[in-house]
PyMOL Python script that loads the backbone (N, CA, C, O; Angstrom):
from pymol import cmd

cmd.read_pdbstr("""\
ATOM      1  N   UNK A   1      37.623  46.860  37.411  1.00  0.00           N
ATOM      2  CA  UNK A   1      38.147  46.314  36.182  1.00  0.00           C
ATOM      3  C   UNK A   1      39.629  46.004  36.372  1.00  0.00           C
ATOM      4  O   UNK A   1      40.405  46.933  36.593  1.00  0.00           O
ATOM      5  N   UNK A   2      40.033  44.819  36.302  1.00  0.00           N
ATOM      6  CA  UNK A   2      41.550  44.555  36.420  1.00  0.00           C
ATOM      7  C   UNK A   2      42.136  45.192  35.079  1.00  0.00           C
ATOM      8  O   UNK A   2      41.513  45.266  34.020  1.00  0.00           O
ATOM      9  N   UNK A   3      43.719  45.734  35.347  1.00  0.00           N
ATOM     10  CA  UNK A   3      44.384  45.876  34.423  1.00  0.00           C
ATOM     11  C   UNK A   3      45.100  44.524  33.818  1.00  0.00           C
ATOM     12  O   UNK A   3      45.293  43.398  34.277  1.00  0.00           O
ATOM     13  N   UNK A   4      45.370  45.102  32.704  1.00  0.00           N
ATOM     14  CA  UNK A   4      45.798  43.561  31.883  1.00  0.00           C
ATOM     15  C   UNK A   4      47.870  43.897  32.465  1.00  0.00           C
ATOM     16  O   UNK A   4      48.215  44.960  32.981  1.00  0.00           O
ATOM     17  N   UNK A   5      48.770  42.832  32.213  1.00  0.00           N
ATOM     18  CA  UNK A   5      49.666  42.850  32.533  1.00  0.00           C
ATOM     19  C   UNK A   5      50.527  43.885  31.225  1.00  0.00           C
ATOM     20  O   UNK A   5      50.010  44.317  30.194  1.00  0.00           O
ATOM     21  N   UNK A   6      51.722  44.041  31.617  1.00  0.00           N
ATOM     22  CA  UNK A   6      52.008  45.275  30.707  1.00  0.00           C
ATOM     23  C   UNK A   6      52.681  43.845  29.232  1.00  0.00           C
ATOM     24  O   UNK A   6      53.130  42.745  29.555  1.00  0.00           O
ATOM     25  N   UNK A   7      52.598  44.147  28.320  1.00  0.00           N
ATOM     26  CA  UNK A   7      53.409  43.328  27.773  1.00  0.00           C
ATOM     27  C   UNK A   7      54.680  43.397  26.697  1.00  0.00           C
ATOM     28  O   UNK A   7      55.032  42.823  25.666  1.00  0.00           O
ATOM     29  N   UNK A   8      55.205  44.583  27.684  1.00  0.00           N
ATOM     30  CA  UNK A   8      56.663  45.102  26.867  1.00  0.00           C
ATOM     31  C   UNK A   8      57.532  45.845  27.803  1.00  0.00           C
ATOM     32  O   UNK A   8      57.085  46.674  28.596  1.00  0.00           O
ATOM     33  N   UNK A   9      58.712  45.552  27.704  1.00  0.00           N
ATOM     34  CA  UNK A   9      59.396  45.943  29.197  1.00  0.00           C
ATOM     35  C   UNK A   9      59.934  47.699  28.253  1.00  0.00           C
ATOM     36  O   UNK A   9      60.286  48.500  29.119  1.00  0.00           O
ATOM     37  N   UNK A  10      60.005  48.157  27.184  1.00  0.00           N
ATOM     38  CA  UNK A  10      60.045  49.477  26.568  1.00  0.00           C
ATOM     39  C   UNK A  10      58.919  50.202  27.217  1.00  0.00           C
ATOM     40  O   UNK A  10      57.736  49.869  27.143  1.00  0.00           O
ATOM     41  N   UNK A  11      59.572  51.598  28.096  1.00  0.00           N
ATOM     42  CA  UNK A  11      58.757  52.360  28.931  1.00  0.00           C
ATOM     43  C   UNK A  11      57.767  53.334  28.110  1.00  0.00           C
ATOM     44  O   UNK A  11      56.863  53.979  28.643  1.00  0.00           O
ATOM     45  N   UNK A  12      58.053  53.345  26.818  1.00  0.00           N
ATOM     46  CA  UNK A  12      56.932  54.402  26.052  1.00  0.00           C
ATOM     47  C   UNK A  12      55.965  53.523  26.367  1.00  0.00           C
ATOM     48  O   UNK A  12      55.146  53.782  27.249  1.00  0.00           O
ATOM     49  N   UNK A  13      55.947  52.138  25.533  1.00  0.00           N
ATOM     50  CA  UNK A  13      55.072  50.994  24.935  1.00  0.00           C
ATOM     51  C   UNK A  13      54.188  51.412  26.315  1.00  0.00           C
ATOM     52  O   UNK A  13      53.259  52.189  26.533  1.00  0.00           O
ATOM     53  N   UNK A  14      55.103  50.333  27.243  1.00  0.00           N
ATOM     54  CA  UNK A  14      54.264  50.644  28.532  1.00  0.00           C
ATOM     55  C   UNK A  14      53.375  51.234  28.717  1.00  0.00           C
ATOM     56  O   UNK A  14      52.271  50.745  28.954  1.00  0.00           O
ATOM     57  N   UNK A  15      53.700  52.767  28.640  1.00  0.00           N
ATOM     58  CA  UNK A  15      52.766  54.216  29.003  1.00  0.00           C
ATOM     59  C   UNK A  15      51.577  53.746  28.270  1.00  0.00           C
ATOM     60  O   UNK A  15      50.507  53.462  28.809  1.00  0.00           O
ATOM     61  N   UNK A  16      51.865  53.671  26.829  1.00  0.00           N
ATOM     62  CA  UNK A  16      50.916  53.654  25.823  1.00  0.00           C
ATOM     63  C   UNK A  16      49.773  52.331  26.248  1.00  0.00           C
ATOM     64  O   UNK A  16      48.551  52.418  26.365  1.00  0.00           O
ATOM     65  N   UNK A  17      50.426  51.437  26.376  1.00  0.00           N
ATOM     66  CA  UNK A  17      49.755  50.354  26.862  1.00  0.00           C
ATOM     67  C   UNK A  17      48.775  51.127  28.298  1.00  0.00           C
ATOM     68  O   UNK A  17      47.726  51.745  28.112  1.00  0.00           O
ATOM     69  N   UNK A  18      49.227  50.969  29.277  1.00  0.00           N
ATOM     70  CA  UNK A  18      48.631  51.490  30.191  1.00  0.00           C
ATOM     71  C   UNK A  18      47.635  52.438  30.228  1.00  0.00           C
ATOM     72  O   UNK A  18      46.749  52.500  31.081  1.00  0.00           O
ATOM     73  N   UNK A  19      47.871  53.544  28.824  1.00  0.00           N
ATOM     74  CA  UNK A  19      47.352  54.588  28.870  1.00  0.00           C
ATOM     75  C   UNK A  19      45.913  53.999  28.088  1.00  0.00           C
ATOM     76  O   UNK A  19      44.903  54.686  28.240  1.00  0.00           O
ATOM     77  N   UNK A  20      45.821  52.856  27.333  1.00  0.00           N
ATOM     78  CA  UNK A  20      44.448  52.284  26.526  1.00  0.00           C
ATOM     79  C   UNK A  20      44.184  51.695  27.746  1.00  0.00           C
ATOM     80  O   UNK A  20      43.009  51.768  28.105  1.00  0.00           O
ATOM     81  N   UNK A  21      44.851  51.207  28.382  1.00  0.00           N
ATOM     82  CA  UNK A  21      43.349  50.267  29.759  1.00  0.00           C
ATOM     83  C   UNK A  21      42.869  51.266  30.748  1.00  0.00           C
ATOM     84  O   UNK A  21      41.688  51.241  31.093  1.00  0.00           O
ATOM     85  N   UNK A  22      43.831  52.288  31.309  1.00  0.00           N
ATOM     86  CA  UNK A  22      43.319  53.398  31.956  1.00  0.00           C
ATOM     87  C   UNK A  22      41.921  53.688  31.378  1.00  0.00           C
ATOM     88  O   UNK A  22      40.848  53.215  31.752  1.00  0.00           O
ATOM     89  N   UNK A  23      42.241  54.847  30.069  1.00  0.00           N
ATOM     90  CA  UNK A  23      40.951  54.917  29.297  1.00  0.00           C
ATOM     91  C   UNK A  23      39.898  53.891  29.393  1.00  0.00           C
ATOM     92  O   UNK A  23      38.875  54.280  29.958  1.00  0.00           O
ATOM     93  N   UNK A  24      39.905  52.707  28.987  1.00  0.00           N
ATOM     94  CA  UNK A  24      38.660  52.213  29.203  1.00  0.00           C
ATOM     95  C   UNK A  24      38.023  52.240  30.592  1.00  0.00           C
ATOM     96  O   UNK A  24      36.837  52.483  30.816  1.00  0.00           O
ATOM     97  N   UNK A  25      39.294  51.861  31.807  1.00  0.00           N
ATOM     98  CA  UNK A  25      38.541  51.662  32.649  1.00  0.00           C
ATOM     99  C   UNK A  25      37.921  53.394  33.073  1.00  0.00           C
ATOM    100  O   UNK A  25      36.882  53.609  33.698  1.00  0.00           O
ATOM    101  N   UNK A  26      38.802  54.382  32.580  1.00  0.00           N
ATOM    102  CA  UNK A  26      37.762  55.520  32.967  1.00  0.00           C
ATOM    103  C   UNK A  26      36.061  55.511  32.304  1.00  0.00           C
ATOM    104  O   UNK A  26      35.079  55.892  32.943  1.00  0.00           O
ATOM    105  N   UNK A  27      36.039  54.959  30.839  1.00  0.00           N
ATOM    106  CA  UNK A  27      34.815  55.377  30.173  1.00  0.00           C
ATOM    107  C   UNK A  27      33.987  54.493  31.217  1.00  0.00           C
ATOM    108  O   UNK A  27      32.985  55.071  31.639  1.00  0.00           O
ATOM    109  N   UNK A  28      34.216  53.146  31.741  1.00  0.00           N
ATOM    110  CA  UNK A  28      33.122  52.280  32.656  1.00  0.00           C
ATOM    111  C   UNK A  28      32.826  53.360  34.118  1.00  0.00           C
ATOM    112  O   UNK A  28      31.799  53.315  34.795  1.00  0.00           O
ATOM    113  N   UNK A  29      33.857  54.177  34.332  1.00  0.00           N
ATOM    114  CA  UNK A  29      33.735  54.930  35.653  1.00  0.00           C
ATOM    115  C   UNK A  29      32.636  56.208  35.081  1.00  0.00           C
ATOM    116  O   UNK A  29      31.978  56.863  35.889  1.00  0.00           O
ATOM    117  N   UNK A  30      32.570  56.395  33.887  1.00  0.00           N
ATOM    118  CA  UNK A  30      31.752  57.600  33.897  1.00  0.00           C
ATOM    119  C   UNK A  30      30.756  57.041  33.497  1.00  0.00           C
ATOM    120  O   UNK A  30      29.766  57.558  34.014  1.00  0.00           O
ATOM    121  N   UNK A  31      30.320  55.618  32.318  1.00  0.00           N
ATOM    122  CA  UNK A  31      29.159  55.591  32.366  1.00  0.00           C
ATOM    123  C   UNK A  31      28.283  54.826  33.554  1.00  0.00           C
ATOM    124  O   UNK A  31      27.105  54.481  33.460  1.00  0.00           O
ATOM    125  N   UNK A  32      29.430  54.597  35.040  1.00  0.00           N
ATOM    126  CA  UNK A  32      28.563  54.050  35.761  1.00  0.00           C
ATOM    127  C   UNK A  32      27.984  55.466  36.380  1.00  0.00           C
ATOM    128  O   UNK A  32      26.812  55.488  36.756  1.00  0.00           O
ATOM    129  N   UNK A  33      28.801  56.646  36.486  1.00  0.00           N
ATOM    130  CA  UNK A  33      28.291  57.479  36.915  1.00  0.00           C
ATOM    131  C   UNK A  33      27.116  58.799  36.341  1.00  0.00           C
ATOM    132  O   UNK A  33      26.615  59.830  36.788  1.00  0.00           O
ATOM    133  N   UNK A  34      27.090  57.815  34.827  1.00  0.00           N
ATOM    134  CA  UNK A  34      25.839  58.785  34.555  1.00  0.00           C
ATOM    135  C   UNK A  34      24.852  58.283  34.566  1.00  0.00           C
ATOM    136  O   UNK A  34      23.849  58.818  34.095  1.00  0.00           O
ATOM    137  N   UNK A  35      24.859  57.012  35.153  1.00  0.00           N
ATOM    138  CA  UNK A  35      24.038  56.016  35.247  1.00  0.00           C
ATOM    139  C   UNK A  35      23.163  56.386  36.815  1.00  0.00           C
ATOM    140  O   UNK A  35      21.967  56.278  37.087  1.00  0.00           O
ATOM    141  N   UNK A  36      23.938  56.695  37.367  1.00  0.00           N
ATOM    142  CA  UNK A  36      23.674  57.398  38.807  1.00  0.00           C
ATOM    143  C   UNK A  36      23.225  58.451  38.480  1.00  0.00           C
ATOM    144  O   UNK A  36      22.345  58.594  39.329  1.00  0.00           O
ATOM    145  N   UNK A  37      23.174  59.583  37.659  1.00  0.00           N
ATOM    146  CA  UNK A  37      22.640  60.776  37.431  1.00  0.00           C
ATOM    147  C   UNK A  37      23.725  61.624  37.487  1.00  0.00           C
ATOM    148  O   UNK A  37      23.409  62.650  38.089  1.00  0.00           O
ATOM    149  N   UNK A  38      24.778  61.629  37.143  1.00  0.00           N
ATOM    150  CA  UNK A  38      26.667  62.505  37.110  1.00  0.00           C
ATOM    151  C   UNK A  38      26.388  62.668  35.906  1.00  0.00           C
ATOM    152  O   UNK A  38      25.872  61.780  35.227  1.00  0.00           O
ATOM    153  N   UNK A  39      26.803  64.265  35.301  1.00  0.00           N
ATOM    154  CA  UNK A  39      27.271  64.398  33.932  1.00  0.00           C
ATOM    155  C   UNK A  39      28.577  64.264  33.843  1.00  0.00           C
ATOM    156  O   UNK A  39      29.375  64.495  34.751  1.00  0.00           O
ATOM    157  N   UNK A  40      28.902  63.780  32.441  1.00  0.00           N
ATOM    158  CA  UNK A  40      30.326  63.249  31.945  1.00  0.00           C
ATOM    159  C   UNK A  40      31.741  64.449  32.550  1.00  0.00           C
ATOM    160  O   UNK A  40      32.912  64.280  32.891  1.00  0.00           O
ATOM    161  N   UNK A  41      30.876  65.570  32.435  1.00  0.00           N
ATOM    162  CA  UNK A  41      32.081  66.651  32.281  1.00  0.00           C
ATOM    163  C   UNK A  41      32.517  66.919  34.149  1.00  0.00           C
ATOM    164  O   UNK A  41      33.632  67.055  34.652  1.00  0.00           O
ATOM    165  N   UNK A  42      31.100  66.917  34.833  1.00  0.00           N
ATOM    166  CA  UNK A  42      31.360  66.707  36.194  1.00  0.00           C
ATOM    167  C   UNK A  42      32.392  65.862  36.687  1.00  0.00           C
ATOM    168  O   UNK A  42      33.229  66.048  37.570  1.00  0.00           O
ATOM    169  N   UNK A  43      32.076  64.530  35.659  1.00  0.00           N
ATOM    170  CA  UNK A  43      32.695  63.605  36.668  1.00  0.00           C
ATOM    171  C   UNK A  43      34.096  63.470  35.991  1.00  0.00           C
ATOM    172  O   UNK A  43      35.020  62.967  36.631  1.00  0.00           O
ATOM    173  N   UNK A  44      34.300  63.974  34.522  1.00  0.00           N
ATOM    174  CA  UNK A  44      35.818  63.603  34.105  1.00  0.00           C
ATOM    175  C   UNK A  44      36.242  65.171  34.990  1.00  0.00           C
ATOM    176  O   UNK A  44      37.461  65.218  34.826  1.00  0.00           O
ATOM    177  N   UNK A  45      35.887  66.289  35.724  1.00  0.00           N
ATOM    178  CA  UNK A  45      36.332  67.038  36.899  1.00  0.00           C
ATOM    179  C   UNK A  45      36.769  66.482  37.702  1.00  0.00           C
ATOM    180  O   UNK A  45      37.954  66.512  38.032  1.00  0.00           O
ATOM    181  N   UNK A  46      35.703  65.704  38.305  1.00  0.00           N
ATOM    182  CA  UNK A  46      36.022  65.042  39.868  1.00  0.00           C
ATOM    183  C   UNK A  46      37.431  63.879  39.493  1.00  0.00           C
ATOM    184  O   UNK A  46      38.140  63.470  40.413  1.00  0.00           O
ATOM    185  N   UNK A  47      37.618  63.552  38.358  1.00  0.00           N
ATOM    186  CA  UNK A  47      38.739  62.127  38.176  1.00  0.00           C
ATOM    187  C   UNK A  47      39.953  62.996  38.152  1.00  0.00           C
ATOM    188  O   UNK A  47      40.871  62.944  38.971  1.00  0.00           O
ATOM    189  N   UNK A  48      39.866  63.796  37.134  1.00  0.00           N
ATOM    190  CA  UNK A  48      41.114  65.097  37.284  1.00  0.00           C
ATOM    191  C   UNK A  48      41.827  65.600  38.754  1.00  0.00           C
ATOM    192  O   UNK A  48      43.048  65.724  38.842  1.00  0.00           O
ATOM    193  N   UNK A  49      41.164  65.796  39.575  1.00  0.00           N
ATOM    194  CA  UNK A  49      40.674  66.519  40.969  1.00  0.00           C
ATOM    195  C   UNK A  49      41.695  65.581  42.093  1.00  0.00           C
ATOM    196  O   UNK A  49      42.716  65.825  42.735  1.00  0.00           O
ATOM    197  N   UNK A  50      40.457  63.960  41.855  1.00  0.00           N
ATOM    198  CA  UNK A  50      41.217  62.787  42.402  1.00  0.00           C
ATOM    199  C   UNK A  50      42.282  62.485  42.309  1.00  0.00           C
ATOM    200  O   UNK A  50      43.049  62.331  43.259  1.00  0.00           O
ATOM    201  N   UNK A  51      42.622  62.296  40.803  1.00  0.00           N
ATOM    202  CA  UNK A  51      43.944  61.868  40.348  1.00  0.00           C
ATOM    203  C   UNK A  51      45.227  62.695  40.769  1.00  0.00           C
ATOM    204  O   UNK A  51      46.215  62.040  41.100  1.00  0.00           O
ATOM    205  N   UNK A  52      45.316  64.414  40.790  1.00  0.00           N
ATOM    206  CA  UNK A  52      45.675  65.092  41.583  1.00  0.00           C
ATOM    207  C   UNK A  52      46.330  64.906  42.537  1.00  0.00           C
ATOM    208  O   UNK A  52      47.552  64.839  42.665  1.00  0.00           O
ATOM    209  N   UNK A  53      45.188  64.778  43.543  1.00  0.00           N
ATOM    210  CA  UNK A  53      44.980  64.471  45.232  1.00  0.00           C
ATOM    211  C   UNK A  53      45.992  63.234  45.383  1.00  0.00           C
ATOM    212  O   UNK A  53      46.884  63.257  46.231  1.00  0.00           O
ATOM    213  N   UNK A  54      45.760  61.924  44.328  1.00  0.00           N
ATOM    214  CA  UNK A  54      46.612  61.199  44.537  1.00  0.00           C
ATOM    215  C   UNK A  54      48.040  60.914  44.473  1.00  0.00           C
ATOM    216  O   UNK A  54      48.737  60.217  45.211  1.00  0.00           O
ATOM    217  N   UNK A  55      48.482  61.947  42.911  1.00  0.00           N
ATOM    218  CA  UNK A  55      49.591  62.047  42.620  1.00  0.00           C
ATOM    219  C   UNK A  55      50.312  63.003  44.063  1.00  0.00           C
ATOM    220  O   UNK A  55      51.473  62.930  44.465  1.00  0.00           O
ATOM    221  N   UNK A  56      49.516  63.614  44.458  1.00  0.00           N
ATOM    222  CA  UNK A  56      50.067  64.189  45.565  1.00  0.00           C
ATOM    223  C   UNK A  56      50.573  63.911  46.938  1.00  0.00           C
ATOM    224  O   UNK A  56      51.551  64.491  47.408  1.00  0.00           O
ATOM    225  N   UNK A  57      49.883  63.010  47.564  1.00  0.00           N
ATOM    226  CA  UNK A  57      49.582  61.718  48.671  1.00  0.00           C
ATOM    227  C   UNK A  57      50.991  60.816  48.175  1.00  0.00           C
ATOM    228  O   UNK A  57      51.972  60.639  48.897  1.00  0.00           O
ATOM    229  N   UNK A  58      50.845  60.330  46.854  1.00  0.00           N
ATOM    230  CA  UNK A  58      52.213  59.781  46.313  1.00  0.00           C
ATOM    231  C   UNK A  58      53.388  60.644  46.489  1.00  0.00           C
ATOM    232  O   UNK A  58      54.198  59.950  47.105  1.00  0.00           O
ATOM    233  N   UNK A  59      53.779  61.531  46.317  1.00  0.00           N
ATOM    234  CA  UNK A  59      54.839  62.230  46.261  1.00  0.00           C
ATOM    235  C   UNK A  59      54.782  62.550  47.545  1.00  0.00           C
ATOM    236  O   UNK A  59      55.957  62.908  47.621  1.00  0.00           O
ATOM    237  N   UNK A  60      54.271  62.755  48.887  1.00  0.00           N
ATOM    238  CA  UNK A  60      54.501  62.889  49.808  1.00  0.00           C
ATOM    239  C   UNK A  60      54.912  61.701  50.940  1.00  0.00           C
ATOM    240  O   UNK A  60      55.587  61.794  51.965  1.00  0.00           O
ATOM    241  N   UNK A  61      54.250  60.590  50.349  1.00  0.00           N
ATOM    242  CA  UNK A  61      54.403  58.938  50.824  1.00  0.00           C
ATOM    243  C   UNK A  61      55.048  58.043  49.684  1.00  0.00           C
ATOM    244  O   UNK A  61      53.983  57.484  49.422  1.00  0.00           O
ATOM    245  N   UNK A  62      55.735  57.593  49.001  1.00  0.00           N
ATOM    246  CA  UNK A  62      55.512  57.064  47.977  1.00  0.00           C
ATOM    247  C   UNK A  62      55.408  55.618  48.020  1.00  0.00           C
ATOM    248  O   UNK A  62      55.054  55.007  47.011  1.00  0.00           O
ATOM    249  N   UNK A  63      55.702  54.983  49.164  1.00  0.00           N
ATOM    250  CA  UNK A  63      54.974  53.535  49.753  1.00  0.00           C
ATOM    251  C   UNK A  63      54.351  53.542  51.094  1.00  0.00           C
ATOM    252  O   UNK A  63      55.095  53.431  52.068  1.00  0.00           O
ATOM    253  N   UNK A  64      52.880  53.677  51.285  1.00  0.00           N
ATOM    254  CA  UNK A  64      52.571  54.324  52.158  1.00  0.00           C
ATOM    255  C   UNK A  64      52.493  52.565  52.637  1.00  0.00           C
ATOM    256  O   UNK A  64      51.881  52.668  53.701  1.00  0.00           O
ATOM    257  N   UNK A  65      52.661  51.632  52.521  1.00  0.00           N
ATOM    258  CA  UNK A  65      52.729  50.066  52.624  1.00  0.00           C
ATOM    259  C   UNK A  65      53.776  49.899  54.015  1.00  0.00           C
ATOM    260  O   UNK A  65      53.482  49.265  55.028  1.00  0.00           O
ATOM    261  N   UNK A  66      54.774  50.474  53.829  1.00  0.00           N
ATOM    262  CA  UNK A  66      55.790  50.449  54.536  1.00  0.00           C
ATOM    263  C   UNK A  66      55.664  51.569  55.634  1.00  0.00           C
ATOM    264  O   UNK A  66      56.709  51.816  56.236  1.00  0.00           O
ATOM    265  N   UNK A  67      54.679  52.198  55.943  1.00  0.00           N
ATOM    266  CA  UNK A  67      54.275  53.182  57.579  1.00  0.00           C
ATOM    267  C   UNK A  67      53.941  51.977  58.289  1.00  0.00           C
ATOM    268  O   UNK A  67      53.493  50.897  57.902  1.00  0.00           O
ATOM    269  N   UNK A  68      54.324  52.495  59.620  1.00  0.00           N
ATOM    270  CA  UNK A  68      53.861  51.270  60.910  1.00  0.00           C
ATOM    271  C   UNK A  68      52.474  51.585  60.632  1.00  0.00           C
ATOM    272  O   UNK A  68      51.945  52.425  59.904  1.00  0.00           O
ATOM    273  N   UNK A  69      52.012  50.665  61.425  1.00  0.00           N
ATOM    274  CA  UNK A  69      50.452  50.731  61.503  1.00  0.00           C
ATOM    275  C   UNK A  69      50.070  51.737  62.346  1.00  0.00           C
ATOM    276  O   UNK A  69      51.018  51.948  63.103  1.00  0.00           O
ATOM    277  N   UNK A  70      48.893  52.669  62.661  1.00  0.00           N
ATOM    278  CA  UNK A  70      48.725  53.385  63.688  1.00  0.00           C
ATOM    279  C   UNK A  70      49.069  53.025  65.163  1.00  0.00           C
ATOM    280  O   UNK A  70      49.717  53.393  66.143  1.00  0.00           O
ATOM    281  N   UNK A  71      48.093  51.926  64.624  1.00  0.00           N
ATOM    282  CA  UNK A  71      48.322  51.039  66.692  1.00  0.00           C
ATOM    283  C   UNK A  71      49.961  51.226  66.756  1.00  0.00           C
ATOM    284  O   UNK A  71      50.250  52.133  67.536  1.00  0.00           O
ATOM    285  N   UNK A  72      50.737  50.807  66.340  1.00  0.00           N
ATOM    286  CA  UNK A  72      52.259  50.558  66.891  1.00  0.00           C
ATOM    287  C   UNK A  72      52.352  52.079  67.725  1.00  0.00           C
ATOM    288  O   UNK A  72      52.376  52.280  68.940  1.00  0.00           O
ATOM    289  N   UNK A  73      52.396  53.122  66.509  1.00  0.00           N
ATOM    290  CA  UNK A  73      52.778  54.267  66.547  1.00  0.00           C
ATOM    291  C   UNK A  73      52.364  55.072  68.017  1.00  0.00           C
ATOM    292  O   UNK A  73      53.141  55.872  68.537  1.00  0.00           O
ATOM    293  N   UNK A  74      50.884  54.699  68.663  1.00  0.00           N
ATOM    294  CA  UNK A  74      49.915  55.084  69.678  1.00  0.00           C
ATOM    295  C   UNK A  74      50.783  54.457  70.603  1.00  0.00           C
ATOM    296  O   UNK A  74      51.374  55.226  71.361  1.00  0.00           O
ATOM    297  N   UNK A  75      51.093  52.744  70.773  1.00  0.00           N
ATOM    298  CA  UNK A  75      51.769  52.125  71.574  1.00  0.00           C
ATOM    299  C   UNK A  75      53.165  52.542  72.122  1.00  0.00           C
ATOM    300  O   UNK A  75      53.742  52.565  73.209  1.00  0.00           O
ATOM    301  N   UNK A  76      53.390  52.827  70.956  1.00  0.00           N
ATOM    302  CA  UNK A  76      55.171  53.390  71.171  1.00  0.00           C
ATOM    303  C   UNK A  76      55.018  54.835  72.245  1.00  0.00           C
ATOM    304  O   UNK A  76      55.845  54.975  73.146  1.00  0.00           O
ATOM    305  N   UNK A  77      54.424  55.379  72.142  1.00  0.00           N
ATOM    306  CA  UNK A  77      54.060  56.808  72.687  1.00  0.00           C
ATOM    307  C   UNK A  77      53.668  56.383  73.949  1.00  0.00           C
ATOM    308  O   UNK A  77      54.503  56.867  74.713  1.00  0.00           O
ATOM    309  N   UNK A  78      52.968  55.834  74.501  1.00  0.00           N
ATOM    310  CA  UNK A  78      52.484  55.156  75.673  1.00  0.00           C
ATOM    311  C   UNK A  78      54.076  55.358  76.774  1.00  0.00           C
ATOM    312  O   UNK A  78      55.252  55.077  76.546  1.00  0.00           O
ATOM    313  N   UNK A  79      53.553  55.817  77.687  1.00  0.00           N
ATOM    314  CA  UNK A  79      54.922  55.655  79.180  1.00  0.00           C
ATOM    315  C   UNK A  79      55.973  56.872  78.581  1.00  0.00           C
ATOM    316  O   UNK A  79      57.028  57.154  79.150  1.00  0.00           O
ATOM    317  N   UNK A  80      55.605  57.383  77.621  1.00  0.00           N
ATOM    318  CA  UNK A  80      57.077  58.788  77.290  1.00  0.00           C
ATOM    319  C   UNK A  80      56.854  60.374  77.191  1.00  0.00           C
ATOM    320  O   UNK A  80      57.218  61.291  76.455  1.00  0.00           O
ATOM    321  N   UNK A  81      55.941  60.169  78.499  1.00  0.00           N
ATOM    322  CA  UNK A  81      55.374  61.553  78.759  1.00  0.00           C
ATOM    323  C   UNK A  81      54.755  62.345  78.391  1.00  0.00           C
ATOM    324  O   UNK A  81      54.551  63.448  78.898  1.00  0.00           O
ATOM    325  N   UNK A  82      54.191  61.726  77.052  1.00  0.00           N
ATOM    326  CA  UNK A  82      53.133  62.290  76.367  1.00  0.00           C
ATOM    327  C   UNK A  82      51.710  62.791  77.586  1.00  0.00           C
ATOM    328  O   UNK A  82      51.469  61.947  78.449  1.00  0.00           O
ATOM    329  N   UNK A  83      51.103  63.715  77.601  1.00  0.00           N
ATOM    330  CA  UNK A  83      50.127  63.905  77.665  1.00  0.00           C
ATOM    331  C   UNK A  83      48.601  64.647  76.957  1.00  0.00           C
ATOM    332  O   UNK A  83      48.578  65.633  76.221  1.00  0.00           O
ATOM    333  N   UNK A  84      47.707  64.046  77.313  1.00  0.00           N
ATOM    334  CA  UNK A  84      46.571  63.703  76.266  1.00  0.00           C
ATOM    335  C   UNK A  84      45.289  64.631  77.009  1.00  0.00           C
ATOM    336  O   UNK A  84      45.194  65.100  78.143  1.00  0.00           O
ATOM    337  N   UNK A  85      44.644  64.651  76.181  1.00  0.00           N
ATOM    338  CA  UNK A  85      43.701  65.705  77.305  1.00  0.00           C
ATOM    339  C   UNK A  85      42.324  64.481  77.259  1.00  0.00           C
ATOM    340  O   UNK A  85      41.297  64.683  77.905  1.00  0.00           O
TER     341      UNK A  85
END
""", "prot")
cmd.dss("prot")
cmd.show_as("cartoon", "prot")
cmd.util.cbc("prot")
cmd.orient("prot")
């Protein structure tokens, strides 16, 4: 589900805004998942859980866009005495 664009540069509005499309797009995430056989309370767990995990991943990376790519990182290491078993 795309989010709609924000349409107020006031950071409450924002939240608030954001916080009605969030919501919907959660209610489509749970009734696809009770649709699958997930109860509601399971799965608003598992979104809690996720959301978490992510806020966390964020605060440890906060543009993970801007890491080299692996390959570079492997390449760079190559010829500097690394050894590998």
């Amino acid at each position: 589900m795309p989010f709609p664009p924000p349409r107020s540069q006031d950071l409450h509005q924002r939240f608030e805004e954001l916080k009605v499309a969030a919501g919907y797009a959660l209610e489509e995430v749970v009734a696809s998942a009770n649709e699958a056989g997930w109860g509601a309370r399971e799965v608003l767990a598992a979104l809690v859980e996720a959301a978490h995990s992510l806020e966390d991943a964020n605060s440890a990376d906060p543009d993970p866009a801007d890491d080299p790519p692996i390959g570079d990182a492997v390449r760079e290491q190559i010829g500097h005495g690394e050894q590998f078993d």
